[in-house]
N, C-alpha and C positions, 0 to 999 in steps of 0.2 A: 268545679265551676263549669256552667254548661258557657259551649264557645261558639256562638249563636254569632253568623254570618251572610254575608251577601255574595251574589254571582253576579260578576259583569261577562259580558260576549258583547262584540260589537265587529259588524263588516262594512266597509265603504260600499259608497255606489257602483263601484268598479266591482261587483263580485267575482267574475270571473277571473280574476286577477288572485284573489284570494286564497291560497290553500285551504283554509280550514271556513268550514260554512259554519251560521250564526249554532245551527241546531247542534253539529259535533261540539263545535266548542260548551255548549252548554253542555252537551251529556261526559263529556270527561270532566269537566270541574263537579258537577253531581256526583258523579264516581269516586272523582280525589276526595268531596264532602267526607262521604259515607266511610272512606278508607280512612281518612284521619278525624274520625268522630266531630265533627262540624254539625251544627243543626243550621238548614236552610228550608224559613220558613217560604211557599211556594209564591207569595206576593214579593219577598224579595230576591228574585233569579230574573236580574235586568236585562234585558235586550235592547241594544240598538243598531235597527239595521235599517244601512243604506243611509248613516252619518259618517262624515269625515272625521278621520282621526287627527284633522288639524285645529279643531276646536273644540270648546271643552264646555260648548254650550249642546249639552245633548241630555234627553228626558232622560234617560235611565242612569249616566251617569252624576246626573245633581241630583235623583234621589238617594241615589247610596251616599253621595258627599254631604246629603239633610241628615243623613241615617245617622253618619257616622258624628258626625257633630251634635247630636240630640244624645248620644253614647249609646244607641238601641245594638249595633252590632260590635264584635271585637276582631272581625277578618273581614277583609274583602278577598276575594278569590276572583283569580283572572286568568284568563287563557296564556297569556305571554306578554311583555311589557309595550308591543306594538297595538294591541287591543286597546289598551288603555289609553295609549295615545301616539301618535306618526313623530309628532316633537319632543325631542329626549328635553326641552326644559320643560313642557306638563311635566312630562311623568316625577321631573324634581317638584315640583309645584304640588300635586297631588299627594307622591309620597310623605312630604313632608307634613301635608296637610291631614294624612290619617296620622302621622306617628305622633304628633300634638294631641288629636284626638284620643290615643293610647288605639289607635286600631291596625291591627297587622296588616301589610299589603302582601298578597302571596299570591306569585307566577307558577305555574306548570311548568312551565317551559321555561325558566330563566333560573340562573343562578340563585342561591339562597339571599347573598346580599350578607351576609354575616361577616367574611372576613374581605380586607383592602382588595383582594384578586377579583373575589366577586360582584366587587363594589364596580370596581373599573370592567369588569368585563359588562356588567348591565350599561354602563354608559357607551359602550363600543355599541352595542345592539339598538341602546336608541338615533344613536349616530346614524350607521348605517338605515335604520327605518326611516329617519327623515330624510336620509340620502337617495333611496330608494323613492318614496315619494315625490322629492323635487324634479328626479329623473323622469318619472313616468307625466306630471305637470309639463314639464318642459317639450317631450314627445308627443305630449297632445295640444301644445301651444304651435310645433311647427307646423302638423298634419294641419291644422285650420288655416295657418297661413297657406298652405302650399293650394289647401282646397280651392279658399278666395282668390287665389292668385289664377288659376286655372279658368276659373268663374269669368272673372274679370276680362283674360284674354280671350276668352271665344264670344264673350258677348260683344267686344270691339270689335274683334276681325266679323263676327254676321254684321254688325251694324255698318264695317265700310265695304260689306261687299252688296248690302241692299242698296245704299244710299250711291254706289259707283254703277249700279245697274241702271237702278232707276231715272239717273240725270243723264247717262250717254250711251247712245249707241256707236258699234263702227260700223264704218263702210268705207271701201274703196271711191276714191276721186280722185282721177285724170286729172294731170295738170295741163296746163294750155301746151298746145303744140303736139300733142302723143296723141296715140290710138290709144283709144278705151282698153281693146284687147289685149294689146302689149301692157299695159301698165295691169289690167286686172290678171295678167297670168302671172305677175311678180310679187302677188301676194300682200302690197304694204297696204294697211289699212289706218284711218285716222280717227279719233272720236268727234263724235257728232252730237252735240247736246238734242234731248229728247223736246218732244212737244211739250209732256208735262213741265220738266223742267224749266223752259220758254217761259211759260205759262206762270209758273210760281215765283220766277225771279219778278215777270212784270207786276205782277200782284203788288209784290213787295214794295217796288216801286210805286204805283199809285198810293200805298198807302203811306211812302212818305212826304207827296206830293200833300 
């Protein structure tokens, strides 16, 4: 019976983040194909990349989920159970959904799944993926805060130090009874609202009058 199969590969947006890129991953499930007599015809070797593995609305994985549900294939071949999905209940979701189908789900990289040890260890692995995930969401939730937060503060402090220029000036002023000279070598200065300033508050007023 020929065991006629599909490739999934799949990298988030975050590539760099990535170990393993869209193209490697494909060329060693090619290779597993060929090692374990798999026929992959070359319109089903799916890609998606630059989808999140938090959802499960992605093109090339709902055509192998058409594939497999029409019965055209009997494997799906995947690079490792984070490929397939960041959330350890997809990958229950999916699994389940090929074994209905009668279609093998088969990791590279992951446990066979045959006996209770392998069973739980695949569940430790999607744990930590979606762990790992929420971790890396949560460090790019505070980097924006901290960014906005920076933003925020230097556009207030320019804005009161324009709007403190612009409405006062200081100068030194004598109070009655002193010399000028003695009070100007003592340095105290007081603010002096500007012309404009003058100018923009009367405004105001006329125009409530």
């Amino acid at each position: 019976m020929e065991k006629v199969a599909a490739i999934y590969a799949r990298v988030s947006s975050n590539q760099q983040k990535e170990q393993q890129t869209i193209q490697s991953q494909t060329a060693a499930l090619v290779e597993y194909a060929k090692t374990h007599e798999y026929i992959i015809p070359s319109a089903w070797q799916f890609q998606d990349d630059g989808y999140s593995g938090a959802t499960l609305v992605r093109p090339g994985l709902e055509a192998i989920r058409d594939l497999a549900a029409t019965g055209q294939i009997t494997a799906v071949l995947v690079y490792s159970p984070d490929r397939l999905s960041r959330k350890y209940a997809y990958q229950v979701v999916l699994a389940e959904e090929f074994a209905r189908a009668g279609v093998e789900l088969v990791f590279l990289q992951a446990p066979s799944g045959a006996t209770a040890e392998d069973q739980l260890l695949l569940q430790f692995q999607g744990m930590i993926a979606e762990y790992e995930r929420a971790q890396i969401a949560e460090r790019s939730r505070r980097g924006k805060r901290h960014r906005a937060w920076i933003y925020r503060s230097t556009a207030n402090a320019g804005t009161s130090k324009t709007a403190s220029r612009s409405c006062t000036t200081w100068k030194s002023i004598a109070p009655v009874g002193s010399s000028r000279q003695s009070w100007e070598s003592s340095g105290v200065q007081v603010p002096i609202p500007s012309i404009a300033c003058i100018r923009m508050v009367s405004n105001i007023r006329c125009m409530r009058r």
